[in-house]
N, C-alpha and C positions, 0 to 999 in steps of 0.2 A: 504494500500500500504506500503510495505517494508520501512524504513527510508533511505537506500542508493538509491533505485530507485528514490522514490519522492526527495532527491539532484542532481538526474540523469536530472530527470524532468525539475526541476526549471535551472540547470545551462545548456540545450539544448535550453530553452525561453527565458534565458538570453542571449547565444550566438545571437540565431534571432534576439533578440530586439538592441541588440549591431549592429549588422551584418546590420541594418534599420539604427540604427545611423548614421553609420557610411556613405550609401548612401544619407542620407540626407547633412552629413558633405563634402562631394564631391560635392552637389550642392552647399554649400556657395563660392566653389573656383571660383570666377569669377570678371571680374572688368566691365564686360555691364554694363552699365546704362540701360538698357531696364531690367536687370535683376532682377531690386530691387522687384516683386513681387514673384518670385520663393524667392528669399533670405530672404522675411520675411516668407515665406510657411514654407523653411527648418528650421528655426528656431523656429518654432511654434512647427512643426513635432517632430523637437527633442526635446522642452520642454516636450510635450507629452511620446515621449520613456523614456525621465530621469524620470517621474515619475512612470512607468511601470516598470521600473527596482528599482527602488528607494522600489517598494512593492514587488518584487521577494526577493531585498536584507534582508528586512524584513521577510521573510517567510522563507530562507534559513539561517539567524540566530536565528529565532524560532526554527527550527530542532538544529541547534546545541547547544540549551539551556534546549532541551527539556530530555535526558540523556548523557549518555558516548559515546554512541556510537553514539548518533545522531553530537555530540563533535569533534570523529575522524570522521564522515564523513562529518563534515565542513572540517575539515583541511585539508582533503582529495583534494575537493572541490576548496583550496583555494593552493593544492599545497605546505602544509606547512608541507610535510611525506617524507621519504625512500620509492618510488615507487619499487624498489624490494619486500618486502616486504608485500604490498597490494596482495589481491587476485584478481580474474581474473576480479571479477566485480566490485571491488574498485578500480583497474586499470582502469577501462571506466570512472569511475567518475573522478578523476585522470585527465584522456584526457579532459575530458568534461569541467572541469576547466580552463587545459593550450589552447582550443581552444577561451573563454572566452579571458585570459590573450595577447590574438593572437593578437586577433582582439583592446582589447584595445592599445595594441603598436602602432598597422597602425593607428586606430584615433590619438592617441598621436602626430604621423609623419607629420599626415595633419593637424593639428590643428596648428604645429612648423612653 
């Protein structure tokens, strides 16, 4: 598989795995007292995604240690390029990135 696809790959599994987060981080919003067994579920839930992402982030800085190009398509990834610039399908990776970046904001929000 291509080096920018497989970045494609992993930051599309990281969105999902974010995107689960982030529903689990919605079920801690509550003050029921009925609710404390959902509230240690979601927390469990999310330990589990942190570490699921925790091995994507690992796998997606192996690509970028692995040559140059696999280098800019971390950075790519991470959002750190002139998106003019990129080609059409370093542009998707690109998106694929700021949709990552997206959804970390809204958790950030709920978390505040």
């Amino acid at each position: 598989m291509e080096v920018l696809e497989q970045m494609r790959m992993l930051l599309r599994e990281k969105s999902i795995l974010f995107s689960q987060y982030e529903q689990e981080t919605l079920r801690l919003d509550t003050d029921a007292p009925e609710a404390v067994e959902d509230i240690v579920e979601a927390v469990q839930a999310r330990q589990a995604l942190i570490d699921k992402i925790n091995g994507l982030d690992q796998r997606i800085a192996a690509i970028g240690e692995a040559s140059s190009y696999g280098a800019r398509c971390f950075r790519i990834g991470k959002n750190q390029c002139d998106y003019a610039v990129l080609t059409e399908a370093e542009q998707g990776a690109f998106r694929d990135g700021q949709e990552v970046f997206a959804i970390l904001t809204r958790i950030r929000e709920l978390e505040a």
